[in-house]
C-alpha positions as CSV (number, residue, x, y, z in Angstrom):
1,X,0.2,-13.7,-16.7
2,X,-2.3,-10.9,-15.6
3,X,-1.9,-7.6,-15.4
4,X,-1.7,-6.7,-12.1
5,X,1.3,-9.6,-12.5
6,X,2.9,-7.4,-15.0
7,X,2.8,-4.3,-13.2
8,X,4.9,-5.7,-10.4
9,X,7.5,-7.9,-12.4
10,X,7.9,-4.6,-14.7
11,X,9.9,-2.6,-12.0
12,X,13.8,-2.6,-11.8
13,X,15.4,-3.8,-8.2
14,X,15.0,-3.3,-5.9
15,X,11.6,-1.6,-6.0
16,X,10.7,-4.7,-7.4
17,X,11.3,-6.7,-4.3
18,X,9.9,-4.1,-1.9
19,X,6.7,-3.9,-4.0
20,X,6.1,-8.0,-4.2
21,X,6.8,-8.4,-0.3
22,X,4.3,-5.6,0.4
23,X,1.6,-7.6,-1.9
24,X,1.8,-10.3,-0.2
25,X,2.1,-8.8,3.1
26,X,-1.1,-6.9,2.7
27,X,-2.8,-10.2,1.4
28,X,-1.7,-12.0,4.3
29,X,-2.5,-9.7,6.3
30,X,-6.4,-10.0,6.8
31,X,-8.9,-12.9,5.0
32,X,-11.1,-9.9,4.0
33,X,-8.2,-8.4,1.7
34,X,-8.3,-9.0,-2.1
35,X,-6.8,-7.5,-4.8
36,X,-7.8,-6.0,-7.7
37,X,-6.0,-3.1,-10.6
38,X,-7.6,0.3,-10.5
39,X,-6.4,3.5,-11.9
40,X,-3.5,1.5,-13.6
41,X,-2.3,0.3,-10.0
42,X,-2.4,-2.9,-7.6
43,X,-5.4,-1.4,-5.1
44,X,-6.2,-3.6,-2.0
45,X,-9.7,-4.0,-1.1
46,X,-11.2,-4.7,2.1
47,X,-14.5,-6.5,2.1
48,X,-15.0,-4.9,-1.7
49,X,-14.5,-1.3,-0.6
50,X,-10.9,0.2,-2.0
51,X,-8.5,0.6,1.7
52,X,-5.1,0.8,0.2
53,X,-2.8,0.6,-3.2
54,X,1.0,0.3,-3.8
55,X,2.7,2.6,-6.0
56,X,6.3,4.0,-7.1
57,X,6.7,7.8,-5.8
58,X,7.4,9.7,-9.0
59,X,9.6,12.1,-7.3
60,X,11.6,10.2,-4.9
61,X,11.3,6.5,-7.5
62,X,10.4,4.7,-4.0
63,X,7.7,2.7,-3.5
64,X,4.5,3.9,-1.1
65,X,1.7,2.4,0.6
66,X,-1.2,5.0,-0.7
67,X,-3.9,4.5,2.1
68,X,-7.6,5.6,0.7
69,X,-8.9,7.0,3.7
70,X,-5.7,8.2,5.3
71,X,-7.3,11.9,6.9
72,X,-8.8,9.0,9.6
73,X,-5.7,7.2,10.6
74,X,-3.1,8.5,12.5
75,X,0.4,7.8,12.0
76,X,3.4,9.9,12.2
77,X,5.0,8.1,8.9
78,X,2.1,9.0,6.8
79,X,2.7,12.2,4.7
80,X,-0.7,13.7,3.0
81,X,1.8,15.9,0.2
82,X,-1.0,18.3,-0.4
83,X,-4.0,15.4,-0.3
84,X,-7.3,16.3,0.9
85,X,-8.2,12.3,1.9
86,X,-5.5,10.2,0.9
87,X,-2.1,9.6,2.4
88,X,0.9,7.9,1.9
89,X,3.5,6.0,3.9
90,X,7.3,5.4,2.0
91,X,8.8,2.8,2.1
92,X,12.7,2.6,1.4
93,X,13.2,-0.5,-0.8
94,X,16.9,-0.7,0.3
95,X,16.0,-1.3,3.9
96,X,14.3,-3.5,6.1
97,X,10.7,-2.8,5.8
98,X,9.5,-1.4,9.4
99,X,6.8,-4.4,9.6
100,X,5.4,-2.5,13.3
101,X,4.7,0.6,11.4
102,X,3.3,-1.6,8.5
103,X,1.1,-3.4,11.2
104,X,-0.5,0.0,13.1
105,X,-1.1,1.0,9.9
106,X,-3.3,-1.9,8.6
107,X,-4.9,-2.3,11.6
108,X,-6.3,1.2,11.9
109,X,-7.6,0.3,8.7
110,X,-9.1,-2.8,9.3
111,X,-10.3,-1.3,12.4
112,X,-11.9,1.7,10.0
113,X,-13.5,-0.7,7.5
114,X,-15.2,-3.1,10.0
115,X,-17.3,-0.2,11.5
């Protein structure tokens, strides 16, 4: 098993769940997107350069999309919680992940990484 294997099978339901369909809906997503453990975390790379990562919010114990460059894309659902660069989108692991927001998201960032 790797490591970045570990790290999802590790968390209890249902962040579990909401954290494995996110991997592989952010893989799926584009050809150019790999993955790759950073910082301790699954971190999603587009074309080699670091885009986005999953993670468990420490206060709320919900999983988030952390997106690297988020002061460049705009979207209501993403929260900067005192970041100067990054920002975060959560995702509530006990309902149907909003797979529209989850798309203008990832497209502003493949649209951002292409230039």
């Amino acid at each position: 098993m790797k490591l970045i294997d570990k790290y999802f099978l590790e968390k209890e339901e249902p962040v579990k769940s909401c954290l494995l369909f996110l991997r592989e809906y952010i893989l799926n997503y584009d050809d150019a997107i790999t993955e790759d453990r950073k910082y301790g975390m699954p971190f999603y790379l587009y074309n080699g350069k670091m885009c986005c990562y999953l993670w468990v919010h420490k206060k709320y114990g919900i999983p988030y999309i952390g997106v690297v460059e988020g002061n460049k894309i705009k979207h209501d659902r993403l929260l900067s919680e005192k970041r100067a660069r990054m920002k975060i989108v959560l995702i509530e692991p006990n309902e149907d992940v909003d797979i529209n927001m989850i798309d203008a998201i990832l497209s502003q960032i493949v649209a951002l990484y292409k230039k």
